[in-house]
N, C-alpha and C positions, 0 to 999 in steps of 0.2 A: 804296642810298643815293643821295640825291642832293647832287649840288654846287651852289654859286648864291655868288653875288656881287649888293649893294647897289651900284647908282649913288650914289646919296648917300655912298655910304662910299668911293668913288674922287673925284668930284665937287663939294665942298661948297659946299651953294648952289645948285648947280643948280635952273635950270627946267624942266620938261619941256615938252610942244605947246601945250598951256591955260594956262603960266604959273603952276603953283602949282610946290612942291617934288616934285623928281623923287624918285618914291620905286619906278623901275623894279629888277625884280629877275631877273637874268638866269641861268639853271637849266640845268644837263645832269646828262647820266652820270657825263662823264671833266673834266678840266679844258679840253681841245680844244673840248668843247662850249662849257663856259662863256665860253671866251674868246671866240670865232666870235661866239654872242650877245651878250656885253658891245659887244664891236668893232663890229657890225651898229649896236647902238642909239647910241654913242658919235658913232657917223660920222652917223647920219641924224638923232637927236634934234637933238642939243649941237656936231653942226659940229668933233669934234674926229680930229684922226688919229689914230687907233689904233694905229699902228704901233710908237708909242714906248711904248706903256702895257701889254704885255705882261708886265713883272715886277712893275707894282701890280696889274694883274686877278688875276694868279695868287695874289700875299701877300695881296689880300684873300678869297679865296675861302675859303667853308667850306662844312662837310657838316651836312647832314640826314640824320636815318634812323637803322636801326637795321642 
């Protein structure tokens, strides 16, 4: 299974590098992963800390898979 989390669904409105809507989607194993990447893109896209947005990455994540 996999886990993932939507930018847009933490972010709304966002832009992403090119200026359209950010529609990055950030994927692991565990939820550690998923946050690790959300947090990576959050900071270097969209200029925001991540520090504090660890219990919206985790309420928005969900699973793929069987």
């Amino acid at each position: 299974m996999v886990r993932f989390v939507r930018c847009n669904a933490l972010l709304s409105l966002a832009l992403d590098a090119s200026g359209k809507g950010c529609r990055y989607v950030a994927k692991g194993d565990s939820d550690d992963d998923v946050l690790k990447d959300m947090s990576s893109h959050l900071e270097s896209v969209h200029g925001v800390d991540p520090s504090g947005q660890k219990e919206t990455i985790l309420a928005s994540t969900k699973t793929h898979g069987s």
